[in-house]
PDB file of N, CA, C and O in Angstrom:
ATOM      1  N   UNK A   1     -29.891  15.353  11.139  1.00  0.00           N
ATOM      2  CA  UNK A   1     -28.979  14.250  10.927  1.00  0.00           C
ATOM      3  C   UNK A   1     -29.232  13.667   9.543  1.00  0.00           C
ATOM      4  O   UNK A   1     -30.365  13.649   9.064  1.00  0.00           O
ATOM      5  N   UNK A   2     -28.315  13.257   8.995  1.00  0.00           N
ATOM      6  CA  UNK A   2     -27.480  12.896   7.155  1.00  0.00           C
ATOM      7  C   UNK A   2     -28.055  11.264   7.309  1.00  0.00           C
ATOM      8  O   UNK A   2     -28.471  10.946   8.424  1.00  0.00           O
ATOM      9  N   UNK A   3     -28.075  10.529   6.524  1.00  0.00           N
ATOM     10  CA  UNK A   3     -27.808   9.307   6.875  1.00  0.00           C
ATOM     11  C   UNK A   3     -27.228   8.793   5.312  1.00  0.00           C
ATOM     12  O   UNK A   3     -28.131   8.764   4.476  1.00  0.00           O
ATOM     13  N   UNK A   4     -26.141   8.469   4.904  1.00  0.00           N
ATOM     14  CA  UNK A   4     -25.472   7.824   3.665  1.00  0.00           C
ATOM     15  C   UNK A   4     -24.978   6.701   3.834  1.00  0.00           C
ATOM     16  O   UNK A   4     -24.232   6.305   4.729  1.00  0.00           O
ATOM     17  N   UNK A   5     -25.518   6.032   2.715  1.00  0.00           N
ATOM     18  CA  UNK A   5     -24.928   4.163   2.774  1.00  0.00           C
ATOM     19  C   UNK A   5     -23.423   4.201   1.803  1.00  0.00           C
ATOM     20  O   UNK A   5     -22.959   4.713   0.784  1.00  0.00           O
ATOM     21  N   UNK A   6     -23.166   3.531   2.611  1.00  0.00           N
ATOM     22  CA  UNK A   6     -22.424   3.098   1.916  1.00  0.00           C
ATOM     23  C   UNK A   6     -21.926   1.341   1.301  1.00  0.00           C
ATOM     24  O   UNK A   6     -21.714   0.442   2.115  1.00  0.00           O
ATOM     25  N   UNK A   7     -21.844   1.183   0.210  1.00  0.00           N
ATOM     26  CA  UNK A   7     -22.137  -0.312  -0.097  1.00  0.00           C
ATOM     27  C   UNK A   7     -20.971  -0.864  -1.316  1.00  0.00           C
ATOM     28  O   UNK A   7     -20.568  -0.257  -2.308  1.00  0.00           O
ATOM     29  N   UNK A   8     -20.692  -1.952  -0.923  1.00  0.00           N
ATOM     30  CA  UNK A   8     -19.502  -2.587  -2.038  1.00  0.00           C
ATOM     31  C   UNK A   8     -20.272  -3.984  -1.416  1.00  0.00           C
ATOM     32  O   UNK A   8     -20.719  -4.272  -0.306  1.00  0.00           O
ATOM     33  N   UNK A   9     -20.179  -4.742  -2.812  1.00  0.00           N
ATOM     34  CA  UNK A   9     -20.564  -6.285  -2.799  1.00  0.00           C
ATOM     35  C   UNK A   9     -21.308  -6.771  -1.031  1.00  0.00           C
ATOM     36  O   UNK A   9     -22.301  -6.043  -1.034  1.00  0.00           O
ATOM     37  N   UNK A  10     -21.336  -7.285  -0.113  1.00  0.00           N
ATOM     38  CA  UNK A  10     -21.908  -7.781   0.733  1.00  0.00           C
ATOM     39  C   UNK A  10     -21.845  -6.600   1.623  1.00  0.00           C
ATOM     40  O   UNK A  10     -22.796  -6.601   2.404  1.00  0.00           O
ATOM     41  N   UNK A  11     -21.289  -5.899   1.726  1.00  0.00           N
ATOM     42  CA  UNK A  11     -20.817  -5.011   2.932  1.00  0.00           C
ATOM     43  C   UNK A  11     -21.571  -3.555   2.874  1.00  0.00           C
ATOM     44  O   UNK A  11     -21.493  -2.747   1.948  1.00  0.00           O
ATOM     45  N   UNK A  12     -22.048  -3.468   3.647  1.00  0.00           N
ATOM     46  CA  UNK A  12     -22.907  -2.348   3.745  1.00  0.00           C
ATOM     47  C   UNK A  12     -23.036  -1.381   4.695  1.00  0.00           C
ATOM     48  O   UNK A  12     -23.685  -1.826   5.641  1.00  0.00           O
ATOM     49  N   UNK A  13     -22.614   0.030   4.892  1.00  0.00           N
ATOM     50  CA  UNK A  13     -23.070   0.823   6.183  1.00  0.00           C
ATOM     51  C   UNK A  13     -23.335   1.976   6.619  1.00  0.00           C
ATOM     52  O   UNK A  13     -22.715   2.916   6.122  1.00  0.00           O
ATOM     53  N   UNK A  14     -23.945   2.135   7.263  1.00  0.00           N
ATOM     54  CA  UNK A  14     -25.287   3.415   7.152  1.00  0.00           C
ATOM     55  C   UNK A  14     -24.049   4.716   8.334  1.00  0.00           C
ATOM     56  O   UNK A  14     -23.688   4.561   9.501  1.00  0.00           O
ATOM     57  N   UNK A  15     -23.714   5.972   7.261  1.00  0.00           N
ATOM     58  CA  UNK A  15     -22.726   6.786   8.147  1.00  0.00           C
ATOM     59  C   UNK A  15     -24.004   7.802   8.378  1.00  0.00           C
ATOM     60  O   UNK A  15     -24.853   8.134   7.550  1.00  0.00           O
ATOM     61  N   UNK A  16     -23.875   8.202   9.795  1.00  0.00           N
ATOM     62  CA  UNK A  16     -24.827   9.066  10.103  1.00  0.00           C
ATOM     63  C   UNK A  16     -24.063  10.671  10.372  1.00  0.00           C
ATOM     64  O   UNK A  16     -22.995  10.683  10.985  1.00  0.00           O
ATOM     65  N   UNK A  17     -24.531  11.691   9.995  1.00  0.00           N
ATOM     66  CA  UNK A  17     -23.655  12.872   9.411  1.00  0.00           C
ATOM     67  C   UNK A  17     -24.127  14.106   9.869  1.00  0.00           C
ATOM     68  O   UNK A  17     -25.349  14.169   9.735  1.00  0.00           O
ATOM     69  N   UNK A  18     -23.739  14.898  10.253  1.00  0.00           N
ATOM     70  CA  UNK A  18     -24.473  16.154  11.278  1.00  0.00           C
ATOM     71  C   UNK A  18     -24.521  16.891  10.142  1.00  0.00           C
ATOM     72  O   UNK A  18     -23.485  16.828   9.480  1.00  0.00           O
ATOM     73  N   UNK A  19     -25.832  17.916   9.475  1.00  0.00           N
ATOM     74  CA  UNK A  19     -25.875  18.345   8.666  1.00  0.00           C
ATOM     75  C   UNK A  19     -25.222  20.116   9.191  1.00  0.00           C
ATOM     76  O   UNK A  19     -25.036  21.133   8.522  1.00  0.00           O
ATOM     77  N   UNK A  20     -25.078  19.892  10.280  1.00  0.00           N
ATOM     78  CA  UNK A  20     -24.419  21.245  10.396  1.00  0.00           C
ATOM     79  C   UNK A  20     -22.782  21.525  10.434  1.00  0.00           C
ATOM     80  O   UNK A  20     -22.158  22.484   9.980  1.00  0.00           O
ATOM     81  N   UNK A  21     -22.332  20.402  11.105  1.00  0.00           N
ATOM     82  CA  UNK A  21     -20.875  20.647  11.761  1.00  0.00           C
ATOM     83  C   UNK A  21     -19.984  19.699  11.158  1.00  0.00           C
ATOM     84  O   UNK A  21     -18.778  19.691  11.404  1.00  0.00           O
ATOM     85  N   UNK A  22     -20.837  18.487   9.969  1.00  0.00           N
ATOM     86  CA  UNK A  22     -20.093  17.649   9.300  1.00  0.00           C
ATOM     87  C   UNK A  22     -19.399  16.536   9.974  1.00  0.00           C
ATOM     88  O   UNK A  22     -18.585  15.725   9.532  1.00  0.00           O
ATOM     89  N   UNK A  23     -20.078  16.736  11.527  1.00  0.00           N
ATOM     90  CA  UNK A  23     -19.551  15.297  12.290  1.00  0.00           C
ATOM     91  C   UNK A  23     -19.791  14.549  12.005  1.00  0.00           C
ATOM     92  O   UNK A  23     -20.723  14.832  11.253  1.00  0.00           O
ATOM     93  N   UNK A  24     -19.615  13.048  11.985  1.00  0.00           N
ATOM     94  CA  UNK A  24     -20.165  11.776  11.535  1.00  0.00           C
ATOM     95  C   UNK A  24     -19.930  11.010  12.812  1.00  0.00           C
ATOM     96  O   UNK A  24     -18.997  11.257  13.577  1.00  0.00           O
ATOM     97  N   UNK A  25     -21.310   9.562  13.095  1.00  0.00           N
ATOM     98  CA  UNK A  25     -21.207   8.928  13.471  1.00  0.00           C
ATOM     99  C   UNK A  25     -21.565   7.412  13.169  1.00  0.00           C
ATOM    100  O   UNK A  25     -22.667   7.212  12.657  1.00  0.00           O
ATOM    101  N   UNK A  26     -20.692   6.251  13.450  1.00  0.00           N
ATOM    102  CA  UNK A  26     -20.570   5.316  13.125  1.00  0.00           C
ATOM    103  C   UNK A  26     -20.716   3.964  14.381  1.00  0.00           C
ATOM    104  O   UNK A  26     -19.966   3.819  15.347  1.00  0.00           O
ATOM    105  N   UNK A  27     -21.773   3.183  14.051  1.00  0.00           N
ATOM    106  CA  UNK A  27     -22.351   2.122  14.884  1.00  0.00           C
ATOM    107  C   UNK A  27     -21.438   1.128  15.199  1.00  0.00           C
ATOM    108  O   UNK A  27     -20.789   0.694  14.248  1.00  0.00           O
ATOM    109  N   UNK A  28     -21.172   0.542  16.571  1.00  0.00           N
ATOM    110  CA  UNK A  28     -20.399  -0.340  16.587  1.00  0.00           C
ATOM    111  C   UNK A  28     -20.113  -1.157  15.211  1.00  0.00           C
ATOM    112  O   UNK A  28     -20.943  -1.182  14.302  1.00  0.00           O
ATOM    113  N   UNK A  29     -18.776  -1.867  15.141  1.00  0.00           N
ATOM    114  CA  UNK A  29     -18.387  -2.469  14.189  1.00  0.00           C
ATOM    115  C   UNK A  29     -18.479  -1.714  13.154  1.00  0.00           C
ATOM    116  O   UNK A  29     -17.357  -2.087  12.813  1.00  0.00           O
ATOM    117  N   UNK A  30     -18.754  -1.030  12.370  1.00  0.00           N
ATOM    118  CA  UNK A  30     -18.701  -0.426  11.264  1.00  0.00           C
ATOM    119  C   UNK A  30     -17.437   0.124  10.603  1.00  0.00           C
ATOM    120  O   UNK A  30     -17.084   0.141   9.424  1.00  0.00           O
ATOM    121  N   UNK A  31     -16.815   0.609  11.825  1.00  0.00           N
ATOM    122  CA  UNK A  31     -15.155   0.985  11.576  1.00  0.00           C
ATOM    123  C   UNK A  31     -14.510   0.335  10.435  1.00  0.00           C
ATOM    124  O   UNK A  31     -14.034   0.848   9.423  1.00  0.00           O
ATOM    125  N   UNK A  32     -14.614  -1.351  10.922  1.00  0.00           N
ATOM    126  CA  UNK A  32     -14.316  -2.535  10.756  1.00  0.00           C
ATOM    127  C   UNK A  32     -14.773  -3.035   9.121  1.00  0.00           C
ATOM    128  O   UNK A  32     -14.057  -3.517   8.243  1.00  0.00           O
ATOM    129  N   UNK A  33     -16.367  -2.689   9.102  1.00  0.00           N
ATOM    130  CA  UNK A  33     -16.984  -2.959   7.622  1.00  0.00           C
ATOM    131  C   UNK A  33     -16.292  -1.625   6.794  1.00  0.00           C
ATOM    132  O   UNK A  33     -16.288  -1.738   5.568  1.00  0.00           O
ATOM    133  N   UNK A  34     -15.869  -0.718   7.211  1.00  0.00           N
ATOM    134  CA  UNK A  34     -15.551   0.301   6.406  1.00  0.00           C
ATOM    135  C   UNK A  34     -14.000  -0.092   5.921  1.00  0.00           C
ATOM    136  O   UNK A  34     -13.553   0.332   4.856  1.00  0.00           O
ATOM    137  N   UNK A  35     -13.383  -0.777   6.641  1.00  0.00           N
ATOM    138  CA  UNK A  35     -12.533  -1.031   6.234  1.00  0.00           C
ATOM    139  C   UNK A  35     -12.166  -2.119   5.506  1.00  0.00           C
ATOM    140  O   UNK A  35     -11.396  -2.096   4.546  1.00  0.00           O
ATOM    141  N   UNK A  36     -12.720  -3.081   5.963  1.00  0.00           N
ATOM    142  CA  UNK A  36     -13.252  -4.610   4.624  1.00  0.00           C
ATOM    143  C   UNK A  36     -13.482  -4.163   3.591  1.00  0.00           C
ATOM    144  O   UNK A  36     -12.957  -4.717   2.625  1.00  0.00           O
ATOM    145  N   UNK A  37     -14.475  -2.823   3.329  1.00  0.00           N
ATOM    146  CA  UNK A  37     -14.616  -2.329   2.011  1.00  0.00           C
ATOM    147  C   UNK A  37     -13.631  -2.012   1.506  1.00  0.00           C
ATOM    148  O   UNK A  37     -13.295  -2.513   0.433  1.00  0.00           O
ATOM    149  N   UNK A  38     -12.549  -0.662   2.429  1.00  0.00           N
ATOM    150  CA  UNK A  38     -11.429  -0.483   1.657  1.00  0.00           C
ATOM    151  C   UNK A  38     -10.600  -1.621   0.892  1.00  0.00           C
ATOM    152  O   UNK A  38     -10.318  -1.740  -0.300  1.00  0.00           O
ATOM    153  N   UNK A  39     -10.295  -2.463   2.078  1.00  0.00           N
ATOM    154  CA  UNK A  39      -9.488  -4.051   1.449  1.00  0.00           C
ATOM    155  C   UNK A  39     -10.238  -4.237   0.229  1.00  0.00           C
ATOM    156  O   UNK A  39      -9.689  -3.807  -0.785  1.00  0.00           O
ATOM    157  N   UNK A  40     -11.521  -4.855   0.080  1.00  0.00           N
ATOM    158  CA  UNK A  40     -12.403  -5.348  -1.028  1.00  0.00           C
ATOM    159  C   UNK A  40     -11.928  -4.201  -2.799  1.00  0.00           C
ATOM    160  O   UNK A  40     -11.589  -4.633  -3.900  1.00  0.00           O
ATOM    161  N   UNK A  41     -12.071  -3.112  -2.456  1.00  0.00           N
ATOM    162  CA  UNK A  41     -11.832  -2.448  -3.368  1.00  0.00           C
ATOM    163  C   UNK A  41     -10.308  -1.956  -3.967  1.00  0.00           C
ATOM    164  O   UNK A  41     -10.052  -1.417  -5.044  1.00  0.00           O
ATOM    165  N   UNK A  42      -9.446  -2.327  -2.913  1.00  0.00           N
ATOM    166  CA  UNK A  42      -7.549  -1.792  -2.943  1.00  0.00           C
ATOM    167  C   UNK A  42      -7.618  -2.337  -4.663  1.00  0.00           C
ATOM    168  O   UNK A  42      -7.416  -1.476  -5.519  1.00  0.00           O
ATOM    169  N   UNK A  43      -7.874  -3.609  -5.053  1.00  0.00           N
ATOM    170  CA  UNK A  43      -7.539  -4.434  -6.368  1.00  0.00           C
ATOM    171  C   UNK A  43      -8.264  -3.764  -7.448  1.00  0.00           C
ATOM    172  O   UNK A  43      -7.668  -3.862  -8.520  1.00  0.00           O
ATOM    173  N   UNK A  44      -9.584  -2.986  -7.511  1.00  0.00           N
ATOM    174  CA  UNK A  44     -10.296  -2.255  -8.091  1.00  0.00           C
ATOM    175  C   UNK A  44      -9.525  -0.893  -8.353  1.00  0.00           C
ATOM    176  O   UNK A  44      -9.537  -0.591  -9.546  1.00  0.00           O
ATOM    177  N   UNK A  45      -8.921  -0.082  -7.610  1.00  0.00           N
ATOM    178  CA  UNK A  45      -8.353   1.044  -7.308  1.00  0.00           C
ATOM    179  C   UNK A  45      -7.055   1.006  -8.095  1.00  0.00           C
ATOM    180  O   UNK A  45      -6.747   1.946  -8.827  1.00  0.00           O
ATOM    181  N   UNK A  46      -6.165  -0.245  -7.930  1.00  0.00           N
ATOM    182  CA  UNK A  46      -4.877  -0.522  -8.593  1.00  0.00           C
ATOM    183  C   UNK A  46      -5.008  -0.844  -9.871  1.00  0.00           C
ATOM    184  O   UNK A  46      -4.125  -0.482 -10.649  1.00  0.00           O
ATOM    185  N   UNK A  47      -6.086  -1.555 -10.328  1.00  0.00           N
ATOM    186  CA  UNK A  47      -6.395  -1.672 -11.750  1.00  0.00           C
ATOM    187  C   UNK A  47      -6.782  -0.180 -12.481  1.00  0.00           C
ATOM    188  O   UNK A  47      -6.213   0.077 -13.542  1.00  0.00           O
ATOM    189  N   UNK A  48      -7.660   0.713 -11.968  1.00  0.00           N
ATOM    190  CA  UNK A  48      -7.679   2.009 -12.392  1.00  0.00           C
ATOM    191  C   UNK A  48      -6.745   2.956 -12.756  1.00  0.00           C
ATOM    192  O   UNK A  48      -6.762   3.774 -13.676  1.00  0.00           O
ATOM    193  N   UNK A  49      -5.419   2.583 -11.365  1.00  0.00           N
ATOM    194  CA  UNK A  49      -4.553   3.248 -11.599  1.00  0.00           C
ATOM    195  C   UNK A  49      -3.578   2.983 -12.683  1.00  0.00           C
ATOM    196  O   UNK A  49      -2.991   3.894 -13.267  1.00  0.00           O
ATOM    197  N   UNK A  50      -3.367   1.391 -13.017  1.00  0.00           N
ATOM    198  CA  UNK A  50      -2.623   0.959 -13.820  1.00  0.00           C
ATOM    199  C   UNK A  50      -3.237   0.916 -15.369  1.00  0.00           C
ATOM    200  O   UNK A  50      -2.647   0.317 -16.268  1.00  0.00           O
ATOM    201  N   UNK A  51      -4.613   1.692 -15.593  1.00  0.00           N
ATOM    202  CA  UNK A  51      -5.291   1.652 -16.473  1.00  0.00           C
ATOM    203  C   UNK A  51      -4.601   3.436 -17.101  1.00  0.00           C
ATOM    204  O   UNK A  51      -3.994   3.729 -18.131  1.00  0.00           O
ATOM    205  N   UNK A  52      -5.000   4.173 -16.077  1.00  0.00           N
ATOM    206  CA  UNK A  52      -4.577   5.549 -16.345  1.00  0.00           C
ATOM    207  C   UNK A  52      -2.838   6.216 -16.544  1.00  0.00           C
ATOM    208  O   UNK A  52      -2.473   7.364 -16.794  1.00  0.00           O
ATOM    209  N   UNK A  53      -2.192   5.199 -16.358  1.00  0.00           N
ATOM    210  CA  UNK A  53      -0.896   5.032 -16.329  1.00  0.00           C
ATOM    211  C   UNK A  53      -0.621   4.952 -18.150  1.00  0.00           C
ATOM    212  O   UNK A  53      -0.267   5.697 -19.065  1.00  0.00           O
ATOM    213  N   UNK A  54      -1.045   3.544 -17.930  1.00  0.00           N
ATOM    214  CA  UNK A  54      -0.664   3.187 -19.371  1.00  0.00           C
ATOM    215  C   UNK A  54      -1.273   4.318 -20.302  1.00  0.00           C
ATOM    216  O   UNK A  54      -0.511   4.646 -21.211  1.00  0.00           O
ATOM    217  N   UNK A  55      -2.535   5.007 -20.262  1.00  0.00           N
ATOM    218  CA  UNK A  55      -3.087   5.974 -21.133  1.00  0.00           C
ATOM    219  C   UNK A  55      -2.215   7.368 -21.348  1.00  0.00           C
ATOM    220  O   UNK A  55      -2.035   8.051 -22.356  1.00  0.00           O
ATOM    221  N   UNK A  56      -1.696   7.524 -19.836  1.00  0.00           N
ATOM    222  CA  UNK A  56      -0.414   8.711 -19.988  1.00  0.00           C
ATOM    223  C   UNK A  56       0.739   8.471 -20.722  1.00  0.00           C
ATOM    224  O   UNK A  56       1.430   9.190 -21.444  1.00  0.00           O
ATOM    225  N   UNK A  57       0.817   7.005 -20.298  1.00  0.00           N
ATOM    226  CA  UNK A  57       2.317   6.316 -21.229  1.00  0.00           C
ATOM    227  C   UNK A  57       2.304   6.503 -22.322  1.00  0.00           C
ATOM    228  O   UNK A  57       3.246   7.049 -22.896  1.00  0.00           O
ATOM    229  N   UNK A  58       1.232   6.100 -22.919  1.00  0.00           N
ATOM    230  CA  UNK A  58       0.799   6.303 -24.541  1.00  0.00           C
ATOM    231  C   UNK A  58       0.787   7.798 -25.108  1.00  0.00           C
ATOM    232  O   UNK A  58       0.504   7.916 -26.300  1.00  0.00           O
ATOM    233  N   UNK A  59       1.038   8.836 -24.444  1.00  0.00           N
ATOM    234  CA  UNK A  59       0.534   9.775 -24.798  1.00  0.00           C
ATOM    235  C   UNK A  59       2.583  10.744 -24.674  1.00  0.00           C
ATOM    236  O   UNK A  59       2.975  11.815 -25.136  1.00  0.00           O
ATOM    237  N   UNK A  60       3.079  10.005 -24.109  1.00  0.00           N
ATOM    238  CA  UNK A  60       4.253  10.498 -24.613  1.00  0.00           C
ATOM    239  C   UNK A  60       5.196  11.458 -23.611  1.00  0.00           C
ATOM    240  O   UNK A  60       5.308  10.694 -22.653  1.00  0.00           O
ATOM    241  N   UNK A  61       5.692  12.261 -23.368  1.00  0.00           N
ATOM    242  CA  UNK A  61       6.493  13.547 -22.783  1.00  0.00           C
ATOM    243  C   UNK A  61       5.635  14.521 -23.489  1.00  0.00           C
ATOM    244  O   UNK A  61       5.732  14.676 -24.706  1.00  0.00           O
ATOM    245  N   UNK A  62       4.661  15.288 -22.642  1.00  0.00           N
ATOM    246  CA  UNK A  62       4.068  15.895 -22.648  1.00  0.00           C
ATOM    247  C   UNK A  62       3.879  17.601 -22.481  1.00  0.00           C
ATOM    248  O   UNK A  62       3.235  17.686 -21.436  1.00  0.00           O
ATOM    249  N   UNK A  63       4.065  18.703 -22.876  1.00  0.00           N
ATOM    250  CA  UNK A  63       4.565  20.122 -22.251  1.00  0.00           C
ATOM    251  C   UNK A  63       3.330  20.656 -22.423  1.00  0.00           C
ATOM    252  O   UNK A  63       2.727  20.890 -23.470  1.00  0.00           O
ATOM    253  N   UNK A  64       2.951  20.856 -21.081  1.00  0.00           N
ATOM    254  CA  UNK A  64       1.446  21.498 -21.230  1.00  0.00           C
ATOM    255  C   UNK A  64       1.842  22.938 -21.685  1.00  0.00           C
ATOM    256  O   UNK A  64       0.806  23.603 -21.697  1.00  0.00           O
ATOM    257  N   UNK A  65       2.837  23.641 -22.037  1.00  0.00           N
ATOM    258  CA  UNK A  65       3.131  24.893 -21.940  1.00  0.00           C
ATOM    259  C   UNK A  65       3.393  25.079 -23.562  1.00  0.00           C
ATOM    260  O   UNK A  65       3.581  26.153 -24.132  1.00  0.00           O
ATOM    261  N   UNK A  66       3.352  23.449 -24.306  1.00  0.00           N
ATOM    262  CA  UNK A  66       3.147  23.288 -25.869  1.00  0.00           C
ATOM    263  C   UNK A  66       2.442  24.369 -26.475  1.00  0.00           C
ATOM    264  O   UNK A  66       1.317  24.227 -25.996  1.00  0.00           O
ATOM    265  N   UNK A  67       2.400  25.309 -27.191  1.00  0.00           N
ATOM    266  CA  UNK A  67       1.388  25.963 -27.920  1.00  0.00           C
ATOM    267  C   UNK A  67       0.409  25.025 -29.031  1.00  0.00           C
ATOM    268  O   UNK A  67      -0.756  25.211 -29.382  1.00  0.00           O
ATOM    269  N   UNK A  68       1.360  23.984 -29.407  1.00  0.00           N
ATOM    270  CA  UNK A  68       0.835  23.017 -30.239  1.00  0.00           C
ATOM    271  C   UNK A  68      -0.017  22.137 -29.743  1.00  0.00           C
ATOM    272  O   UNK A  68      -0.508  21.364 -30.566  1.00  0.00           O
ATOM    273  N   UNK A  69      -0.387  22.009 -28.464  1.00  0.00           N
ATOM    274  CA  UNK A  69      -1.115  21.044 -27.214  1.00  0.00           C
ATOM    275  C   UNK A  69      -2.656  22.450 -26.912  1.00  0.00           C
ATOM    276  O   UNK A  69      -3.855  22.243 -26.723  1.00  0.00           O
ATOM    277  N   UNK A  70      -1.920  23.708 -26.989  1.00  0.00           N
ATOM    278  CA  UNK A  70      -3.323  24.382 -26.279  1.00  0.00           C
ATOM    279  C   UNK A  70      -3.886  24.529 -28.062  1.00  0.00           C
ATOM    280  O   UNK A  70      -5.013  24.042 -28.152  1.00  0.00           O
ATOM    281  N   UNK A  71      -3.594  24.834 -28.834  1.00  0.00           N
ATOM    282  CA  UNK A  71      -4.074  24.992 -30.119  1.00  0.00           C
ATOM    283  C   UNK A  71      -4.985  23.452 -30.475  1.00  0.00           C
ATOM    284  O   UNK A  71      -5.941  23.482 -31.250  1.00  0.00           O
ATOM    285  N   UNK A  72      -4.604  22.351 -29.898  1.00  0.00           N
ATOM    286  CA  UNK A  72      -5.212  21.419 -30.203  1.00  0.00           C
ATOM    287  C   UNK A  72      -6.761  21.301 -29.285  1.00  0.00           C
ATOM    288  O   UNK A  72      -7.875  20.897 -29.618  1.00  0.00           O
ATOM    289  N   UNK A  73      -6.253  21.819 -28.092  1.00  0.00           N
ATOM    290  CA  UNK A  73      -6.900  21.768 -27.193  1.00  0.00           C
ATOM    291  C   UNK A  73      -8.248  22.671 -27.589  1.00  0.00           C
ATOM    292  O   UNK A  73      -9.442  22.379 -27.667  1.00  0.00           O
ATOM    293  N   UNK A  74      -7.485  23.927 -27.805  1.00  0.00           N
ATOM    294  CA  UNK A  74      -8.918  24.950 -28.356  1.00  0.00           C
ATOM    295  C   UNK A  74      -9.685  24.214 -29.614  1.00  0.00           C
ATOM    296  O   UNK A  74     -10.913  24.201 -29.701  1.00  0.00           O
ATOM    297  N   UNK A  75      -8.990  23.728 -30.378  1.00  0.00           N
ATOM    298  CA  UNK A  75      -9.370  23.266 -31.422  1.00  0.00           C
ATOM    299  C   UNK A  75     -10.624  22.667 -31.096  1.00  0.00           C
ATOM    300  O   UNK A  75     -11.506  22.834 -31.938  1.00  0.00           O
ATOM    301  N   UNK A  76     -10.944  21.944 -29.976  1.00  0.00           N
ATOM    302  CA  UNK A  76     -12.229  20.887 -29.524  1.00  0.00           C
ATOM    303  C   UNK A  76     -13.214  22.038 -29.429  1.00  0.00           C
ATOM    304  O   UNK A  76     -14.342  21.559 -29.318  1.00  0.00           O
ATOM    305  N   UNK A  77     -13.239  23.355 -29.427  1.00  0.00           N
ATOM    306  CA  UNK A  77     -14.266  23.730 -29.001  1.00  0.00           C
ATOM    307  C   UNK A  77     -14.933  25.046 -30.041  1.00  0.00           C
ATOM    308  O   UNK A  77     -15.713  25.986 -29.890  1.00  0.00           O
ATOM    309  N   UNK A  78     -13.907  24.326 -31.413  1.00  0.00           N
ATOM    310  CA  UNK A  78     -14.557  25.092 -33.004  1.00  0.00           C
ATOM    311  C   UNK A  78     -15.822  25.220 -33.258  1.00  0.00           C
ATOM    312  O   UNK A  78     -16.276  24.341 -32.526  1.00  0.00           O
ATOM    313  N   UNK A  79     -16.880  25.780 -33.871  1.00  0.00           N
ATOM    314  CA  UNK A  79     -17.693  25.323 -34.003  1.00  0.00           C
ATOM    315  C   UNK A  79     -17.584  24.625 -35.588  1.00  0.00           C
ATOM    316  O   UNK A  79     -16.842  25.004 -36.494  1.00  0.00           O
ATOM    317  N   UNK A  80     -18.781  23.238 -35.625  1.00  0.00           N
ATOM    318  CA  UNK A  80     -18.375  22.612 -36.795  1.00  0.00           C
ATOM    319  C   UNK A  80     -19.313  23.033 -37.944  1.00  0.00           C
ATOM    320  O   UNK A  80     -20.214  23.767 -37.538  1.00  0.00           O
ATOM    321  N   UNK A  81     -19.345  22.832 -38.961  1.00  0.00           N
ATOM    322  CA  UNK A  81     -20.098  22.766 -40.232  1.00  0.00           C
ATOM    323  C   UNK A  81     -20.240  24.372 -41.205  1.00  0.00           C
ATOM    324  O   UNK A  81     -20.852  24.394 -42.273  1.00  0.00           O
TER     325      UNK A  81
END
């Protein structure tokens, strides 16, 4: 048996994990703290997303199929000097 915490600001809880069959089990109430966490973090998650948004925004209409995008791309892995 696994035992992984899991923890956000006050909330804390210990998932216990079958190292063979990947079952998990969870102590009364915990359901409950697992899900307070989710709530606690939804505003964390939406800021990330609205972080990675704007970085795509900035970056334009994009064609990964660009030759001018993979040439740039290879470019990172020149060697320098």
């Amino acid at each position: 048996m696994l035992a992984q915490e899991v923890k956000y600001e006050s909330h804390s809880v210990e998932i216990d994990r079958c190292g063979k069959c990947a079952g998990i089990w969870l102590d009364k109430g915990e359901v409950e703290t697992i899900m307070k966490i989710g709530d606690a973090l939804e505003p964390v998650l939406e800021a990330e997303k609205a972080k990675a948004k704007e970085e795509l925004d900035k970056l334009g209409d994009v064609s990964f199929a660009s030759p001018s995008l993979i040439a740039r791309f290879l470019g990172l892995f020149k060697k320098k000097g």
